[in-house]
Each structure stands twice: as C-alpha cells, then as structure tokens.
VOGUKE-461521 format. One record per residue (C-alpha): residue number from 1; residue in one letter; x, y, z. Coordinates in nm, 4 decimals. Last residue first. Example, Ala and Ser with C-alpha at 12.3 -4.5 7.8 and 13.67 -1.06 7.14 Angstrom:
2
+--------+-------+----------+----------+----------+
: vodren : lovex :     east :    north :       up :
+--------+-------+----------+----------+----------+
:      2 :     S :   1.3670 :  -0.1060 :   0.7140 :
:      1 :     A :   1.2300 :  -0.4500 :   0.7800 :
+--------+-------+----------+----------+----------+
This chain:
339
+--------+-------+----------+----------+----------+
: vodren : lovex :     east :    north :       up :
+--------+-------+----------+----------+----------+
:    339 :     X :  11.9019 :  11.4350 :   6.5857 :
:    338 :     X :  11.9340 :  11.1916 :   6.8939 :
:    337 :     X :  11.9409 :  11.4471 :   7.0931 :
:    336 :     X :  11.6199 :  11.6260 :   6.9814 :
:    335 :     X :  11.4528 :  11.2892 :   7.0437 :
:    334 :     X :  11.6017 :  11.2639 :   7.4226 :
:    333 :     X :  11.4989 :  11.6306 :   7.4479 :
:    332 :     X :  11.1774 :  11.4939 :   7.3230 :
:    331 :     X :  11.1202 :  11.3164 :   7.5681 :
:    330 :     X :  11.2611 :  11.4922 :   7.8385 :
:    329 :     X :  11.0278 :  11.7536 :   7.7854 :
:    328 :     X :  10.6769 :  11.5604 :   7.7891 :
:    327 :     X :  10.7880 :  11.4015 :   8.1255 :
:    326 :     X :  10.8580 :  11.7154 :   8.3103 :
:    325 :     X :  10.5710 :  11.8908 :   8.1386 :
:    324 :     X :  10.3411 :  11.6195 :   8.2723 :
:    323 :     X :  10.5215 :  11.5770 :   8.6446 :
:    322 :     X :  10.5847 :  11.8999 :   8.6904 :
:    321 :     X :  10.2390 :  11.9959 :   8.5810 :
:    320 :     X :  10.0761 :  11.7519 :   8.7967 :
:    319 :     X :  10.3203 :  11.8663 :   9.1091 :
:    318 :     X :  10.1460 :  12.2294 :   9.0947 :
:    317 :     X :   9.8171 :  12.1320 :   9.0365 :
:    316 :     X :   9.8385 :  11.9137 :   9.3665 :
:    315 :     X :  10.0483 :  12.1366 :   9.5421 :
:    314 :     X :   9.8528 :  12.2972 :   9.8428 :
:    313 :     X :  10.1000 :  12.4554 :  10.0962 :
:    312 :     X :  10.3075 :  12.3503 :  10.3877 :
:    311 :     X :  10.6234 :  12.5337 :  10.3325 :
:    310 :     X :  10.7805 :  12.1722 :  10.2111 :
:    309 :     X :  10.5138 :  12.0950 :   9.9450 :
:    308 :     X :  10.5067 :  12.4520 :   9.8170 :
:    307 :     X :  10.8730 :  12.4147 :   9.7870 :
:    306 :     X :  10.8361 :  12.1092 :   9.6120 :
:    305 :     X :  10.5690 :  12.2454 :   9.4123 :
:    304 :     X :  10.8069 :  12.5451 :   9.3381 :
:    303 :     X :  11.1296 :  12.2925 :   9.2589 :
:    302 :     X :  10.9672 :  12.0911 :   8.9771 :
:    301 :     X :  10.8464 :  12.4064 :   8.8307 :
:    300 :     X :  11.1472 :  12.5739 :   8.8436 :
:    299 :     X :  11.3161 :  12.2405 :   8.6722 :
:    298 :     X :  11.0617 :  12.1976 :   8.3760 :
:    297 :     X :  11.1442 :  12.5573 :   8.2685 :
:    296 :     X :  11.5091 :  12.5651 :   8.2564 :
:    295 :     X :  11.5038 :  12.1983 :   8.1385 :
:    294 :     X :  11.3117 :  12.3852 :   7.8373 :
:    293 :     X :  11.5193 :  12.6609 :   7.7720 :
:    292 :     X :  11.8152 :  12.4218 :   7.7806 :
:    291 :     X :  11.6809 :  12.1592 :   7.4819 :
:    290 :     X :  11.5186 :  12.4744 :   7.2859 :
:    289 :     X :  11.9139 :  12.6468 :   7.3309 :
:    288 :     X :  12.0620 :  12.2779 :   7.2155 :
:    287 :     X :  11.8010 :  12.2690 :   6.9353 :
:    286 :     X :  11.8317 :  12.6348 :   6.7975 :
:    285 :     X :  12.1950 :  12.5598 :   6.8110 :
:    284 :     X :  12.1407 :  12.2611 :   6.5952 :
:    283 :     X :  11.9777 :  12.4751 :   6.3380 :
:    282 :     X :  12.2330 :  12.7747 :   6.3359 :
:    281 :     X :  12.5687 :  12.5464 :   6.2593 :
:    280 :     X :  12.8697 :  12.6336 :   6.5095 :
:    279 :     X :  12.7906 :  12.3326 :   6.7323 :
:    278 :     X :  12.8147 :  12.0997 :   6.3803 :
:    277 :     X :  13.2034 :  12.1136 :   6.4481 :
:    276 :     X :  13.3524 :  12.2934 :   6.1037 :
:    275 :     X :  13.4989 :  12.1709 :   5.7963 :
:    274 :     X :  13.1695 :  12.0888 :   5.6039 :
:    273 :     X :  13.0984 :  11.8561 :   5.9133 :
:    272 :     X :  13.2784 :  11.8022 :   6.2426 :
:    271 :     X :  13.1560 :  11.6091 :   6.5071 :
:    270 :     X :  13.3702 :  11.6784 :   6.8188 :
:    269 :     X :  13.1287 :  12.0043 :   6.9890 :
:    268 :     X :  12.8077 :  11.8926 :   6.8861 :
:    267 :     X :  12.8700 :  11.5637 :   7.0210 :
:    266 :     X :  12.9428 :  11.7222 :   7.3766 :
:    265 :     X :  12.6518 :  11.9746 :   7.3706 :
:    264 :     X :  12.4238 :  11.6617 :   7.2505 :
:    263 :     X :  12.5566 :  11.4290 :   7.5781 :
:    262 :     X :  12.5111 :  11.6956 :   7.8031 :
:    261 :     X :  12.1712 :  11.8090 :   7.6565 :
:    260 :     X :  12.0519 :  11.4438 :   7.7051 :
:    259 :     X :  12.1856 :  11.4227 :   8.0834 :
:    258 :     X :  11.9837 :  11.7375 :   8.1416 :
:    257 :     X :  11.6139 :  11.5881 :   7.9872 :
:    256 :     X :  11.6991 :  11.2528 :   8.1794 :
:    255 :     X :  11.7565 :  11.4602 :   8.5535 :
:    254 :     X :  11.4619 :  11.6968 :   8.4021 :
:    253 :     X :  11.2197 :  11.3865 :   8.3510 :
:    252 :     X :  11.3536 :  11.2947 :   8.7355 :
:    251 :     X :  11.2522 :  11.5897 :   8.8626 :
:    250 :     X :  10.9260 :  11.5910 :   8.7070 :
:    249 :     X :  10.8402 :  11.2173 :   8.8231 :
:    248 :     X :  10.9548 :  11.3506 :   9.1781 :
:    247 :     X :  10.6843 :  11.5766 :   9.2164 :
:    246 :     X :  10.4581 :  11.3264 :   9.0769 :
:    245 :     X :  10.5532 :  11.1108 :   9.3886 :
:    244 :     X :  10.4162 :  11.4119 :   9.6258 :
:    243 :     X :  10.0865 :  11.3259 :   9.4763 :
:    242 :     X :  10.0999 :  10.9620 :   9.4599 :
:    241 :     X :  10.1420 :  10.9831 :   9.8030 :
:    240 :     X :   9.8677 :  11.2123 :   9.9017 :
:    239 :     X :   9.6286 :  10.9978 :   9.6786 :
:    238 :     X :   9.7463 :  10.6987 :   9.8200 :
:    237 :     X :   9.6553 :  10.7605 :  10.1518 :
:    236 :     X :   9.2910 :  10.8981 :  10.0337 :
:    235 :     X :   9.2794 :  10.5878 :   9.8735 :
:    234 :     X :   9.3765 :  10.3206 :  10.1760 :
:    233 :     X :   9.1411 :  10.5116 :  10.4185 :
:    232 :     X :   8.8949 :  10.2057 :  10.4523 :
:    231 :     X :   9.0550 :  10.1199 :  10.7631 :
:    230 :     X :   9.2496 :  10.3773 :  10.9298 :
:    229 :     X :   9.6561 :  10.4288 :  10.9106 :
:    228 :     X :   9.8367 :  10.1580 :  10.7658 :
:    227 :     X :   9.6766 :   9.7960 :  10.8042 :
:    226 :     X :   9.9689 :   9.5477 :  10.9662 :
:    225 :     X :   9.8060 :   9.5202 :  11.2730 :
:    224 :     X :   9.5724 :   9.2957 :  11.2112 :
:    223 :     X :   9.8458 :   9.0597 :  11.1102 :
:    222 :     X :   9.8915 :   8.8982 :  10.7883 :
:    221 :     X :   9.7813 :   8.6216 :  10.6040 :
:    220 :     X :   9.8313 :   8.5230 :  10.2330 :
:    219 :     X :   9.5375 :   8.3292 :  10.0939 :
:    218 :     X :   9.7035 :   8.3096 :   9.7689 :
:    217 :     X :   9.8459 :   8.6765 :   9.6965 :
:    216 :     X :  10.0476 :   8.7401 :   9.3433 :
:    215 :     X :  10.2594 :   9.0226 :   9.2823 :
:    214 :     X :  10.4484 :   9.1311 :   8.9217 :
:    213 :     X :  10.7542 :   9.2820 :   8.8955 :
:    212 :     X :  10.9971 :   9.5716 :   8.7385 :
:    211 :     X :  11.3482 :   9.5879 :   8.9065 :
:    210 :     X :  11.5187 :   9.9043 :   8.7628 :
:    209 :     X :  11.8578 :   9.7980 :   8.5732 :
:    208 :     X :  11.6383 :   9.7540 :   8.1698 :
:    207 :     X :  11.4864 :  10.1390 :   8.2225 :
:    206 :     X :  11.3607 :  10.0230 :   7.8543 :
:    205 :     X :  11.2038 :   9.8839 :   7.6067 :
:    204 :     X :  11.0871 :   9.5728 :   7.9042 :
:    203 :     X :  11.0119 :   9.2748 :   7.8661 :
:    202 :     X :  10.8807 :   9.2082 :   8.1498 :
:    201 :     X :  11.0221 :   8.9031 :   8.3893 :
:    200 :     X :  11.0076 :   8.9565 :   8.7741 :
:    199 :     X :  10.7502 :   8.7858 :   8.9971 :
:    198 :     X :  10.6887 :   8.8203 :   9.3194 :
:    197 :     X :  10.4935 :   8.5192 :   9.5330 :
:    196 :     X :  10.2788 :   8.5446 :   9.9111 :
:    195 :     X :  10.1334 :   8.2395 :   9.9222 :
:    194 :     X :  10.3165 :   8.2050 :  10.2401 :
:    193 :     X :  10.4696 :   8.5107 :  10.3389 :
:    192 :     X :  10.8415 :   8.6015 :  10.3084 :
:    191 :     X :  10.7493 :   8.9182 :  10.1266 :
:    190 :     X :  10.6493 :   9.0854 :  10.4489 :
:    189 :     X :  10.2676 :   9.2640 :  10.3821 :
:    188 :     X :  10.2003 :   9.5994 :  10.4719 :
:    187 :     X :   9.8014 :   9.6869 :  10.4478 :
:    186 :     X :   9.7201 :  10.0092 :  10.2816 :
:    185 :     X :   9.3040 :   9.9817 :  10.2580 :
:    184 :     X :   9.0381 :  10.0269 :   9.9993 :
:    183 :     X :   8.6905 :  10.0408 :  10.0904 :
:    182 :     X :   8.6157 :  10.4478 :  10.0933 :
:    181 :     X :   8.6748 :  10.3767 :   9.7035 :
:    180 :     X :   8.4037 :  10.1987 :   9.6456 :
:    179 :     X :   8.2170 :  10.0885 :   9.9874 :
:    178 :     X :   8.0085 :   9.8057 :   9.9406 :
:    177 :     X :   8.4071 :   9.5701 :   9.9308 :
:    176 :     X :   8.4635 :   9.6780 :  10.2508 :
:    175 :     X :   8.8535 :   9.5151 :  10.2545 :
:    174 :     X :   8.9681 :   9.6176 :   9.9021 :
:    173 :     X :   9.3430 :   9.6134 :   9.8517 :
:    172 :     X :   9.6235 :   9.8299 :   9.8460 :
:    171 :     X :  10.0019 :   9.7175 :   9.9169 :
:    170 :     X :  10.2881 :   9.7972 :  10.1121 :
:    169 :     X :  10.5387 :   9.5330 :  10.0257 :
:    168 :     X :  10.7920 :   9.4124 :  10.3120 :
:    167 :     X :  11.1328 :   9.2772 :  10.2779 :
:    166 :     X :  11.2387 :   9.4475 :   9.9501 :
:    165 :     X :  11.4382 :   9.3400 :   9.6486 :
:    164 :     X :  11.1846 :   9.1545 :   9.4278 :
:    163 :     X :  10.9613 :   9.4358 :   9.4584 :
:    162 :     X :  11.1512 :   9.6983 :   9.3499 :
:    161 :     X :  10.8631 :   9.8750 :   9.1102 :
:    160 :     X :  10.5344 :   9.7135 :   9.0810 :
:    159 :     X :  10.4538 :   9.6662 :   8.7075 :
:    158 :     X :  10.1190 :   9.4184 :   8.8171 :
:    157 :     X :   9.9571 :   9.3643 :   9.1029 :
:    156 :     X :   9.7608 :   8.9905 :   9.2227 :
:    155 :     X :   9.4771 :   8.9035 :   9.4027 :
:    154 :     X :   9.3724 :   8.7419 :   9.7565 :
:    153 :     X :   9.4631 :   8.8707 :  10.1130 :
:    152 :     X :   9.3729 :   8.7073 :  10.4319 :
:    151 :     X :   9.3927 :   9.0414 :  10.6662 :
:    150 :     X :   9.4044 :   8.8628 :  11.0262 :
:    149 :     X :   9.2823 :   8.9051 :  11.3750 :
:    148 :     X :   9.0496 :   8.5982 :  11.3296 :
:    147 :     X :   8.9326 :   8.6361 :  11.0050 :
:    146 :     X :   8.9504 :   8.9984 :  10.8055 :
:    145 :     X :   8.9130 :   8.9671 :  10.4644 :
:    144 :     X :   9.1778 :   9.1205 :  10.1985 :
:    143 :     X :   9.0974 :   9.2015 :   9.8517 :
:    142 :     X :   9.2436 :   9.2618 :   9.5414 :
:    141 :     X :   9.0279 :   9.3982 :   9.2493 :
:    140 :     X :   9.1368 :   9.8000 :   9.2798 :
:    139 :     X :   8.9324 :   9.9671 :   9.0072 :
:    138 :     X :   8.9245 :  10.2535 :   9.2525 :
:    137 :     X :   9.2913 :  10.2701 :   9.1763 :
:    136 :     X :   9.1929 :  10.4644 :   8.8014 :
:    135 :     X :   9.5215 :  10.5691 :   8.7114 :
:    134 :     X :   9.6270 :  10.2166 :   8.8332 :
:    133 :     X :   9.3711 :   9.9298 :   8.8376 :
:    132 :     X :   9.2414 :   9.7541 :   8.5599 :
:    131 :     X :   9.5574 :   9.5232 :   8.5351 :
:    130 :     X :   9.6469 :   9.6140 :   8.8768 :
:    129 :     X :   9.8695 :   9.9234 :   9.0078 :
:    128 :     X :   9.9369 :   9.9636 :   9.3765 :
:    127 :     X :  10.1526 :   9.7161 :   9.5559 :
:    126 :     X :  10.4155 :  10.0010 :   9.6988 :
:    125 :     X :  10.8184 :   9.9112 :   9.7576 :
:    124 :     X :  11.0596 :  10.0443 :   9.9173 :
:    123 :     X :  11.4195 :   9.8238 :   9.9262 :
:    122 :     X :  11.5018 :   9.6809 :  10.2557 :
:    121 :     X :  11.8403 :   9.6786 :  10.4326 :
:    120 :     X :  11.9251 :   9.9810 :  10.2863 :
:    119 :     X :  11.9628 :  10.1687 :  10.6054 :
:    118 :     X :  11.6585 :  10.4047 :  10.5636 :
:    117 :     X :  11.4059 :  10.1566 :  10.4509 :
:    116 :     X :  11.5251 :   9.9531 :  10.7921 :
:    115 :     X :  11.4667 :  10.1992 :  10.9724 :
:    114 :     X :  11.1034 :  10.2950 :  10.8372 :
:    113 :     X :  10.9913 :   9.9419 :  10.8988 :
:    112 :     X :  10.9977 :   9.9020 :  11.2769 :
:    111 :     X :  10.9776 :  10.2587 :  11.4150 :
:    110 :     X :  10.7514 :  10.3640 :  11.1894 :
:    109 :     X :  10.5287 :  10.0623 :  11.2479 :
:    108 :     X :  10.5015 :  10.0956 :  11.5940 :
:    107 :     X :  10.4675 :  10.4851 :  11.5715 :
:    106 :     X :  10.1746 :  10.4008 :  11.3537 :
:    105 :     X :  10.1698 :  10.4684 :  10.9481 :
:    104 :     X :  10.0335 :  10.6922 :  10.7686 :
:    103 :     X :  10.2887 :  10.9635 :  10.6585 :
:    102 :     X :  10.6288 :  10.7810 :  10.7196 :
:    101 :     X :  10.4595 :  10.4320 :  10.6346 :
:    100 :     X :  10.2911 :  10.5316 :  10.3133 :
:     99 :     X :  10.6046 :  10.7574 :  10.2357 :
:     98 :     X :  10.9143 :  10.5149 :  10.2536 :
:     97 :     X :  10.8054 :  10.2660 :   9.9174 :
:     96 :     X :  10.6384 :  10.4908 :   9.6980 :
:     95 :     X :  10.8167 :  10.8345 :   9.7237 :
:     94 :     X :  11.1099 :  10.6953 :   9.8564 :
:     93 :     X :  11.2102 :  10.3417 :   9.7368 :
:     92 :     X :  11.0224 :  10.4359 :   9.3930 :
:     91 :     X :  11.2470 :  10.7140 :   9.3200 :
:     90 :     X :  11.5773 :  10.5575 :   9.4288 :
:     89 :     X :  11.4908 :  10.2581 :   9.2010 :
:     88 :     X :  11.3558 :  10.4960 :   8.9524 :
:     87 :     X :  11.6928 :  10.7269 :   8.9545 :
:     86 :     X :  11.8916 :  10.3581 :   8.9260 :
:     85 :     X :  11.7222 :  10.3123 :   8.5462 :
:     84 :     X :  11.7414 :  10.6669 :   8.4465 :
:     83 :     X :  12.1240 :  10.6757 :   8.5328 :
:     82 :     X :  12.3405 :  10.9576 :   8.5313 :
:     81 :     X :  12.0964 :  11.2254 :   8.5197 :
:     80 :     X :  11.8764 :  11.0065 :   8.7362 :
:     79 :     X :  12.0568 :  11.0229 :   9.0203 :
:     78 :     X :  12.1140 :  11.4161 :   8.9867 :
:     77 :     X :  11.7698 :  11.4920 :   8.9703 :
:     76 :     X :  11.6979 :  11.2315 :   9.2532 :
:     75 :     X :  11.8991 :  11.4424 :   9.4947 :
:     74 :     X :  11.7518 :  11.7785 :   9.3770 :
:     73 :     X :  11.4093 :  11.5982 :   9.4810 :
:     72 :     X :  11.4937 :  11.4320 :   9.8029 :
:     71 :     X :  11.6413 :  11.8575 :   9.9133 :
:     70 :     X :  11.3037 :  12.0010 :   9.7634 :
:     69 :     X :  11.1089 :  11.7114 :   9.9831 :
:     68 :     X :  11.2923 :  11.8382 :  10.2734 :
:     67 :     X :  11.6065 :  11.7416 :  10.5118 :
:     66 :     X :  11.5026 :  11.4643 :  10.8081 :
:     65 :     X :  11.8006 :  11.2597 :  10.7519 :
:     64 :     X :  11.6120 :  10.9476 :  10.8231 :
:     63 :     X :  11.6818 :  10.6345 :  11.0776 :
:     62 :     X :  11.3262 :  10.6857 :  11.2455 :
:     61 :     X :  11.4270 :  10.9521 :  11.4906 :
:     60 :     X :  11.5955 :  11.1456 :  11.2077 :
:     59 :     X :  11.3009 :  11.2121 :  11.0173 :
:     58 :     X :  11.2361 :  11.0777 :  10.6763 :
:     57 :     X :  11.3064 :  11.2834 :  10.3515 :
:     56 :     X :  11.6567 :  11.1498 :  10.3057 :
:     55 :     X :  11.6604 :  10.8283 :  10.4179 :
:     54 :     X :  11.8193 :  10.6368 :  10.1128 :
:     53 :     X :  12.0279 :  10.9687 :  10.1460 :
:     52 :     X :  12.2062 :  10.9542 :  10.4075 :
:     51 :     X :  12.5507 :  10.8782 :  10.2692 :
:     50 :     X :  12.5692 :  10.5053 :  10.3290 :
:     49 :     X :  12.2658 :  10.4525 :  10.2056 :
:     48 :     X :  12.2797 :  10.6401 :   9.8770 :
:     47 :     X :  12.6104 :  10.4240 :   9.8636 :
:     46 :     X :  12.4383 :  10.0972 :   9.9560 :
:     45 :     X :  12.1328 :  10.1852 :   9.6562 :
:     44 :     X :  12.4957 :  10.2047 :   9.4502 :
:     43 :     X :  12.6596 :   9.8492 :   9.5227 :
:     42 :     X :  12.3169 :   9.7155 :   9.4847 :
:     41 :     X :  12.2194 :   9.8135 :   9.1444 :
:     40 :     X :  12.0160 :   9.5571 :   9.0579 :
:     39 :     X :  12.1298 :   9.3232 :   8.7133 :
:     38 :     X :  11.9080 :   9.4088 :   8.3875 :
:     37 :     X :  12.2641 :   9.2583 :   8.2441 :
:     36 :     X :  12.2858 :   9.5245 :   7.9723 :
:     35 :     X :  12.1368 :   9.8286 :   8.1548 :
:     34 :     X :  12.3699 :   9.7590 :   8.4309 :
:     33 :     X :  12.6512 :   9.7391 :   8.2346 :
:     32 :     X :  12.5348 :  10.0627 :   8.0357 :
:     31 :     X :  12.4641 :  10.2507 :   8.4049 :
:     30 :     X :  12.8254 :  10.0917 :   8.5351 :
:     29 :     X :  13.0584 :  10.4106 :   8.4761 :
:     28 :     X :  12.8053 :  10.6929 :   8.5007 :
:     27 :     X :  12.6495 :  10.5514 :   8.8878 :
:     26 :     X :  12.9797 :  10.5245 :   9.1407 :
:     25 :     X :  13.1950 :  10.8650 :   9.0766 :
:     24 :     X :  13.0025 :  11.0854 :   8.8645 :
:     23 :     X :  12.6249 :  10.9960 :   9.0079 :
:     22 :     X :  12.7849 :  10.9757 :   9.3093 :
:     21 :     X :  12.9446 :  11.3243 :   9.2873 :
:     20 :     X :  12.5885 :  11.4587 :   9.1528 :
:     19 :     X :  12.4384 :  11.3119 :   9.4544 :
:     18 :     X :  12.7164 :  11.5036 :   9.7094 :
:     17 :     X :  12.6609 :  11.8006 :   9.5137 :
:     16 :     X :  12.3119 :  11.8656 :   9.5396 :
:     15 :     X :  12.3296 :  11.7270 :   9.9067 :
:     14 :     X :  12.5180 :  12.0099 :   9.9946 :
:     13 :     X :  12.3057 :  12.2177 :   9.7737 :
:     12 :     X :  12.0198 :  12.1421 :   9.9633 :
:     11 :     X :  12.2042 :  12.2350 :  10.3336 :
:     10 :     X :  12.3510 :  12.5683 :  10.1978 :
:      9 :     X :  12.0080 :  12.6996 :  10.0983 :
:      8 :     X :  11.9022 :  12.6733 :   9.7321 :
:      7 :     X :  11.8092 :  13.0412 :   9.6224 :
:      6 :     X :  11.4820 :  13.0994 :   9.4231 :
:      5 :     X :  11.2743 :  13.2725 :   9.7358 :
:      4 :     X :  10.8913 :  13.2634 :   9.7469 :
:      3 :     X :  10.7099 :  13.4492 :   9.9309 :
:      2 :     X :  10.4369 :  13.2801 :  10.1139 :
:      1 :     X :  10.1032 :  13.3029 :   9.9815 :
+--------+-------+----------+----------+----------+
C-alpha cells in the first residue's frame, strides 16, 4: 500500500478556497430563497462553470479541469456547507451525470456530451432508480429493443436528480431481458425525444432548490450508437459509478455536518442564559466538541477513499463507510444543533 500523506497539495487547496469563496460570496445569501421558491440555482451551477469546476474531475481535452476525485470532493464539501440543496445539484451533475460518459463512454461520445457537461450548458443527469429498482438495480423494469439501428425504450424512473435541466439523460434499461443483471445497458437518451417526458413535482421534506423528477419512455427511439460502453455492461458501469458517488455522499454529509457546527458555535456564543452565553455551560460543550470530533472523523475518511480512488487503489469498503458514517453524522449533528 502506498503511503499515505495527510497534506492537501497546493492545487486542492486552491480549489478548497475558491469553492468555499463561492459558497460565501454567491451560495449563503440565496440558499433560504432558493429553498423557498424550489427555484434552480442557475446563476450559481454558471459560477461553478465559469470557474472550472462544473468540469472538475474530467480531463482537459474534453472541456474538464482534469484535477482529482480528492480535489471534486473538497469542492463539493464546501458547496454543500452553504447549501445542501445546490451541493446535490453539483453532486449529481458529476458523479452521476459526467462519470458514465467520462469512464464508459466512446471518444465520439466524450467529445460530444462531456463538453457540454463541463460548460454548463447541460446539467448531468443518470436514469437509474425505479420504483423496485434502486439499491437493488437488477430490479431494473425498463427496457429498450433494438429495431432497425435503434434502442426503442419503454418504462419510466423515479427521484432522478436534475433531470428537468439537462439535454441528455443517461439511463439504464434492460435490453437481454434472459440475462439478469448481465442485461442491463447505459444508453444516453436527449430529452427532446418524442415520448420522451420528465416530470417534476415531489413533495419533498427537504433539499426543496435541487430538481427532483420523474422519467417516462413511450416508444422513445434513439440511435444505436447512443449505448455507453458494451452491451449488457450497463451494471457493472453503474456499479463503478455509484461507487465513486458514495465518496461524494460522505463529503457532502460532512459539508452539512460542518455548516451545523458553525451555526451551533455561533448561537452558543450570543444566547445568554443564567447570566452567561450557553458556550460556557459543560453539556453543550460536550455537544459542540462530539459535533467536531465527529466531522473530524467523517472527513479523513472521506478524503482516504478519495485518495485511494485517485492513487489507483481499491475503495469500495472505503467509500461505503464514508458514505454511511458520513450520512449518520450529519444527522445528528443537525439534531445536536438544533438542541
């Protein structure tokens, strides 16, 4: 095993800072507006665009920034911190939308959908979850039939992230349907397409500003040459990106977790009780420190399977407990703030 060294090079904290600036700057002062009116954050996802990092992970000759997974993750951290709700968007646009395409996909489909991911002019999105199908994607019901060098795709998705802002959908669906899981494909699909529909409208209890839809295929029809990477490969493929994607679910449960602490350090510092600020009392201490300790904790794990990730090495149990403890933490830092 590689050694492993704790210090962010000059080129991730670079991009540290420049996403916590945004975050400051462009993301803190809208996030409750946003929440409020469910509204897409488009001024911000132009930003991120703007700056390079709507791109980040994908290499240069595609439109990218080509820096690391560790650098997308540190990024999304500091999204997140100052808006849950915008650090999904940014979430799903990479680790979803980008990395089907940048890690499947054929140099003629790299080079025509991977740009446009990287300028903003599309949102990423992935078709993945069904109502039976998620967790468990070999329950995938969707299908697409090859007839005359086209995928004529039936079924529908549901809670599919960005959708209703991106040109193209990559999507799974069953096209050897004797096959179980070797019988799922990733076909892209343009959102333009007839019978082609996207639906937003959940109710949701919260992340109110992230786009949240549902997909619907009526004898759509696509190219051949829209299936990503071999046929029948589609849940191996998703596998690998779900994987790197979990990652990212940790760093954005510490980005939550942090903006939590934050909030309680402030409070605990103005509210004054028995004629000191509750800060000074021993129980809420014992919160704030438990709140840190366990940020702390969720963030070096966050960054070692990203660093695994980027040094080439097997992360799957690695990003899993990111993701888990990630989640599980800023939870109940959010519950710890509240007290």
């Amino acid at each position: 095993m590689k050694h492993m060294d704790y210090g962010l090079t000059e080129d991730q904290r670079h991009i540290q800072e420049l996403a916590r600036k945004i975050g400051k700057d462009k993301i803190l002062p809208v996030r409750a507006q946003l929440d409020e009116s469910e509204e897409f954050p488009w001024a911000i996802m132009n930003t991120l665009a703007e700056v390079g990092l709507f791109g980040i992970y994908i290499p240069e000759e595609y439109g990218g920034s080509g820096a690391d997974y560790t650098s997308y993750c540190l990024a999304l951290e500091e999204i997140t911190r100052a808006c849950g709700s915008t650090g999904l968007t940014y979430e799903a646009h990479i680790s979803l939308g980008c990395m089907p395409i940048n890690y499947f996909g054929t140099e003629e489909q790299k080079r025509e959908y991977l740009p446009q991911l990287c300028s903003g002019e599309s949102i990423g999105s992935f078709g993945l979850t069904e109502p039976e199908a998620g967790s468990d994607a070999g329950g995938t019901k969707t299908t697409a039939v090859l007839d005359n060098g086209e995928w004529v795709i039936n079924g529908s998705k549901c809670f599919i992230t960005n959708a209703s802002y991106a040109k193209f959908v990559t999507i799974t669906a069953v096209t050897d349907k004797d096959r179980g899981t070797r019988g799922i494909s990733d076909i892209i699909v343009p959102t333009g397409t007839p019978g082609f529909t996207v639906r937003a409208g959940y109710e949701k209890l919260g992340l109110h500003g992230s786009n949240t839809t549902e997909l619907f295929f009526d004898n759509v029809r696509v190219p051949e040459k829209n299936l990503v990477g071999e046929r029948g490969a589609g849940y191996k493929q998703f596998l690998i990106v779900l994987d790197g994607g979990r990652i990212a679910i940790g760093a954005m449960g510490v980005g939550i977790a942090q903006a939590c602490l934050d909030a309680a350090l402030k409070y605990a510092k103005e509210r004054v009780q028995f004629g000191q600020p509750i800060g000074k009392f021993q129980a809420i201490q014992f919160k704030l420190a438990d709140m840190a300790m366990n940020i702390e904790l969720a963030r070096t794990m966050y960054l070692k399977a990203a660093w695994l990730k980027d040094t080439g090495q097997p992360y799957t149990q690695e990003a899993s407990y990111a993701k888990l403890f990630g989640s599980e933490m800023a939870t109940k830092a959010a519950l710890d703030a509240i007290q």
